[in-house]
C-alpha positions as CSV (number, residue, x, y, z in Angstrom):
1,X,100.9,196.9,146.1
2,X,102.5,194.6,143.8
3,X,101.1,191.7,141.7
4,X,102.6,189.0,143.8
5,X,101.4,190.8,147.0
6,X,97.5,191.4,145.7
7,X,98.0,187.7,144.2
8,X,99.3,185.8,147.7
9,X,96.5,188.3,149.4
10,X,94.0,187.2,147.9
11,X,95.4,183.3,147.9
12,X,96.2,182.8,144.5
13,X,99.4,180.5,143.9
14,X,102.5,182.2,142.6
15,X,103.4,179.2,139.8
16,X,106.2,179.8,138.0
17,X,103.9,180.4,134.9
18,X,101.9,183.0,136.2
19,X,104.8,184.8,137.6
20,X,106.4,184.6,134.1
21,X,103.3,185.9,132.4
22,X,103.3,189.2,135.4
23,X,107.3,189.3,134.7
24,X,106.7,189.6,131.1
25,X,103.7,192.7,131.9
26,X,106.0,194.2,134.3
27,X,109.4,194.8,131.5
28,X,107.0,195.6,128.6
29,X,107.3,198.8,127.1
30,X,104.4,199.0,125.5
31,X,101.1,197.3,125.6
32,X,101.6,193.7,124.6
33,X,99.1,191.2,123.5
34,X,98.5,187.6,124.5
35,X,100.9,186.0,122.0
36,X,103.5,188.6,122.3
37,X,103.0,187.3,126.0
38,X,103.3,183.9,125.2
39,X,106.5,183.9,123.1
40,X,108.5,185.8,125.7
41,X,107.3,183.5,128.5
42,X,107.9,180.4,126.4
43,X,111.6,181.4,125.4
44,X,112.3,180.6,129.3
45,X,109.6,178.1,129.7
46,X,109.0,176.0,126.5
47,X,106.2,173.7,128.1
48,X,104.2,177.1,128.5
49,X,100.6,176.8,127.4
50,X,98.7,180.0,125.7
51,X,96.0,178.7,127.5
52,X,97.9,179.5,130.7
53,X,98.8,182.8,129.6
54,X,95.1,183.6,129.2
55,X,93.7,182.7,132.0
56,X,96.3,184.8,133.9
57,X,95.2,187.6,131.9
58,X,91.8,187.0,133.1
59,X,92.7,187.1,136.4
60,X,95.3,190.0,136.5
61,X,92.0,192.1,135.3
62,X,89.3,190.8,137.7
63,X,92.0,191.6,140.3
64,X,92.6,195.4,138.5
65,X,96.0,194.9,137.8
66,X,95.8,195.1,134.5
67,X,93.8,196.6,132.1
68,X,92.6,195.7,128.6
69,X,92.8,197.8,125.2
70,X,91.4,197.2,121.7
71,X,92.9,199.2,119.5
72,X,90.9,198.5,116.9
73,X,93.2,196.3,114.8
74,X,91.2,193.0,116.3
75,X,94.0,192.2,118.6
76,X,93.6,193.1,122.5
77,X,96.2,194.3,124.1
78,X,97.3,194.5,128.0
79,X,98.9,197.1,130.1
80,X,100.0,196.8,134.0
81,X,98.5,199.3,135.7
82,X,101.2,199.6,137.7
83,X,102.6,202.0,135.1
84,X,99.7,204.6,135.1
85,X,96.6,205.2,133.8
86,X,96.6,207.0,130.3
87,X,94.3,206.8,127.3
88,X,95.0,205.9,123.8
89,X,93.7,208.6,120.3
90,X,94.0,206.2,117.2
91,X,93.2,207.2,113.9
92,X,91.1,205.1,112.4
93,X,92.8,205.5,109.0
94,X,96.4,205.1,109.1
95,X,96.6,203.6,112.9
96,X,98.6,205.7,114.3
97,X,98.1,205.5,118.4
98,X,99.0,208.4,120.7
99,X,99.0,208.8,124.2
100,X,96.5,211.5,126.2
101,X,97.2,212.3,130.1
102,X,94.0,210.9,132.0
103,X,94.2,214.2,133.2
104,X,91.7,215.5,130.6
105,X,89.2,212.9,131.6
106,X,89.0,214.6,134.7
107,X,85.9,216.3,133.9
108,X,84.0,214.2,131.8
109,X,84.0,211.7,134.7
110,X,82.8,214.2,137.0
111,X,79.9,215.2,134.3
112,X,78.8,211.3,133.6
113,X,78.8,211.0,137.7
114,X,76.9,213.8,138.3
115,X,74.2,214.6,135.0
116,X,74.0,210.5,134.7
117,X,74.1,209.7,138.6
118,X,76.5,206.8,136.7
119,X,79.7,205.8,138.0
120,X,82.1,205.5,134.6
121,X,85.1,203.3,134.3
122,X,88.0,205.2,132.6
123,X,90.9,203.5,133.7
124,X,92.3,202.6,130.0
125,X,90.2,204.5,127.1
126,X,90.7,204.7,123.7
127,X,89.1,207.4,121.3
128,X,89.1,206.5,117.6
129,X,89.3,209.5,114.8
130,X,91.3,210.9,112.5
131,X,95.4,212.2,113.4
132,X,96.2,215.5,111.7
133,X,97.9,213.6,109.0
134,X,95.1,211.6,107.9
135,X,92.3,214.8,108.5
136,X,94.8,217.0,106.6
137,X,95.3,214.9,103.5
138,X,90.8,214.4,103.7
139,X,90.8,217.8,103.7
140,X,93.0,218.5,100.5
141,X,91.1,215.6,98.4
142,X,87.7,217.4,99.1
């Protein structure tokens, strides 16, 4: 179902602002963060508020549209869900991010569920450590 759909569902207005800010989610090709957001919708809208951008945000998660990521450089980031789940390995050295299929989380959900009686989230995960760059150069300077 789309954003406007789930949106008018539930009975939130479709202001031309918050439209913008799904608009802008929706032709990102990479996960974006608020102010990335912001510029983009203000270039068509220049009375646009950050504040507004926000508080869509807020509300495209509680509604599970989108998710949220940290990738660990103090800046979240956002990702419509609409364009699949995946998880995120970023070396905490250098910062390189790369993309794992959830596909391998398959499991570890099914352990937490079932040795924790827990029902885990893993919708948008990201796993810090060290890229084969970074953990070959450590390994040469030992």
């Amino acid at each position: 179902m789309s954003c406007q759909q789930v949106l008018r569902e539930k009975g939130y207005r479709l202001t031309p602002q918050r439209m913008m800010v799904v608009d802008v989610l929706h032709g990102a090709e990479h996960h974006i963060n608020a102010e990335e957001i912001f510029q983009q919708v203000k270039k068509n809208y220049p009375y646009a508020n950050i504040s507004t951008v926000y508080r869509t945000l807020d509300l495209l998660k509680k509604l599970d549209l989108v998710t949220e990521i940290d990738t660990g450089d103090g800046c979240l980031r956002y990702h419509h869900l609409e364009k699949g789940h995946h998880h995120h390995l970023i070396c905490s050295k250098c910062g390189k991010v790369s993309e794992m299929p959830e596909s391998l989380l398959v499991n570890l959900h099914k352990a937490i569920s079932r040795d924790y009686n827990f029902e885990p989230n893993l919708n948008h995960l990201a796993i810090f450590g060290l890229c084969a760059d970074c953990k070959t150069k450590k390994s040469k300077n030992k």
